[in-house]
C-alpha positions as CSV (number, residue, x, y, z in Angstrom):
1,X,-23.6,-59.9,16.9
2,X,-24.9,-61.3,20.1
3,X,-23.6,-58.2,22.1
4,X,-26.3,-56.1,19.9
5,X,-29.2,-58.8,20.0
6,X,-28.7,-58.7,23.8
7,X,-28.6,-55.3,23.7
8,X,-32.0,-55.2,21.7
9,X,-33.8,-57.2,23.7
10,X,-32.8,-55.6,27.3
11,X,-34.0,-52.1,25.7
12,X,-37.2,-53.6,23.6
13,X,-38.2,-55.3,26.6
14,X,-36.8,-55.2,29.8
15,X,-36.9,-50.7,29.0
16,X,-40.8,-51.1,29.1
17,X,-40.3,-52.3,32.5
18,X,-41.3,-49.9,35.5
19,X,-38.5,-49.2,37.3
20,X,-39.2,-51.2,40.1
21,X,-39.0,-54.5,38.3
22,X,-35.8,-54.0,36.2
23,X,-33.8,-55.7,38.6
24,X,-35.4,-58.7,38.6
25,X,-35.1,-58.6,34.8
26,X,-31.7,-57.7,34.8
27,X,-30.9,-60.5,36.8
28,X,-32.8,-62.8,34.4
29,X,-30.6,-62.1,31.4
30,X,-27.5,-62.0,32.9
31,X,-28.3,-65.5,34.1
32,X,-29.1,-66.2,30.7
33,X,-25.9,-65.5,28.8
34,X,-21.9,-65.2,29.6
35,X,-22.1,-62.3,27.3
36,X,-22.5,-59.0,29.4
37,X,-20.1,-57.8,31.0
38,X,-18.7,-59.2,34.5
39,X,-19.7,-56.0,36.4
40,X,-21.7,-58.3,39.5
41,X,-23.1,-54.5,41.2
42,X,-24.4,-53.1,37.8
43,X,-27.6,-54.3,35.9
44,X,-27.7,-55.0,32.1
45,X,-29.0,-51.3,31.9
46,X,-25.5,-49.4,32.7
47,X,-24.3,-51.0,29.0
48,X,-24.5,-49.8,25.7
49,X,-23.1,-51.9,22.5
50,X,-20.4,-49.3,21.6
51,X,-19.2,-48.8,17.5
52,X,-16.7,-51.6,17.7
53,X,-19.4,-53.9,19.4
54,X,-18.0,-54.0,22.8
55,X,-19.4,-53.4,26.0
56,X,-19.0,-50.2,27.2
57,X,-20.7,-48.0,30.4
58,X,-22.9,-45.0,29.5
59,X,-20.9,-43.2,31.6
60,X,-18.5,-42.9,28.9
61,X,-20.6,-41.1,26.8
62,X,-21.4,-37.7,29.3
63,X,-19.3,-35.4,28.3
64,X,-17.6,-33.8,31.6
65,X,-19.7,-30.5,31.5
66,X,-22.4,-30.7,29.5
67,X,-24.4,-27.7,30.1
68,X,-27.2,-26.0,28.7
69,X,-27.0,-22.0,29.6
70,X,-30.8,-21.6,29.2
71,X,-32.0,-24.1,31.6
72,X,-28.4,-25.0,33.3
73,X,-29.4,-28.8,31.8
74,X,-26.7,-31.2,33.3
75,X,-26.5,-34.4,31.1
76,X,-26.5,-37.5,33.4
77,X,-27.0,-41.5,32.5
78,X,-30.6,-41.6,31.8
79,X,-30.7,-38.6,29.2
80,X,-27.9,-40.0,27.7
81,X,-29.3,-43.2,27.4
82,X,-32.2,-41.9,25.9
83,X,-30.6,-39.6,23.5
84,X,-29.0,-42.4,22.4
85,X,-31.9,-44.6,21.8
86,X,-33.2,-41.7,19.5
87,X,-30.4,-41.6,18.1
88,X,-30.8,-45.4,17.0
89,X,-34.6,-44.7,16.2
90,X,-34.1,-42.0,14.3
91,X,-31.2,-43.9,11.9
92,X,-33.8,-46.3,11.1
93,X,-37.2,-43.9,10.7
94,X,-38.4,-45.0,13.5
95,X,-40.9,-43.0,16.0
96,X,-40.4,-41.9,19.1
97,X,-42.0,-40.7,22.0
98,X,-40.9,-39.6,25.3
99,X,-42.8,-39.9,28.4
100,X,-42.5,-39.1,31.8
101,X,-43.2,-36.6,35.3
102,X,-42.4,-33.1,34.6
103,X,-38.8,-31.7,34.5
104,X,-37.0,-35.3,33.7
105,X,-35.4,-33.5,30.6
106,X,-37.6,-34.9,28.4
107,X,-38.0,-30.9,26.1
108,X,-33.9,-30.5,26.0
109,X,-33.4,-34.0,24.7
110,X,-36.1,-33.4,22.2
111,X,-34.7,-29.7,21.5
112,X,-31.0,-31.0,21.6
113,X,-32.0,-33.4,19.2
């Protein structure tokens, strides 16, 4: 249970944190709590709470060639992560909106969706 309040909190409010200043918070919680994982180079963002409420890296979710023929759309980390947060959003009825510069994959999330 803690695993997934932890996990709320570092994507409810450290995930409205400009990139620049994510670090910093990282470092917060992980001085916090003994519960993240004991990866000392990665920050709390690299995590998601998998299905059997373990830690795991979103690495593990990218399949190994995930492309789009249309617009040769390579999955990496970030759209994963935020495919997945939809994901979570969606479950519950919640909103979303996606924002960011042009050609972060923000349309093939949405369309993959």
């Amino acid at each position: 249970m803690e695993r997934i309040v932890l996990f709320s909190l570092i994507w409810s409010l450290g995930g409205l944190l400009p990139q620049h200043q994510q670090q910093a918070f990282s470092d917060t919680v992980k001085s916090l709590t003994s519960c993240l994982p004991e990866y000392t180079d990665n920050t709390v963002y690299d995590y998601y709470v998998d299905e059997a409420g373990e830690w795991d890296s979103w690495y593990n979710l990218i399949p190994e060639a995930m492309i789009e023929q249309l617009d040769h759309f390579v999955e990496n980390i970030d759209t994963t992560r935020t495919y997945y947060l939809m994901h979570l959003a969606s479950i519950t009825n919640q909103n979303i909106l996606l924002t960011g510069p042009p050609a972060t994959g923000k349309t093939n999330i949405v369309n993959r969706f």
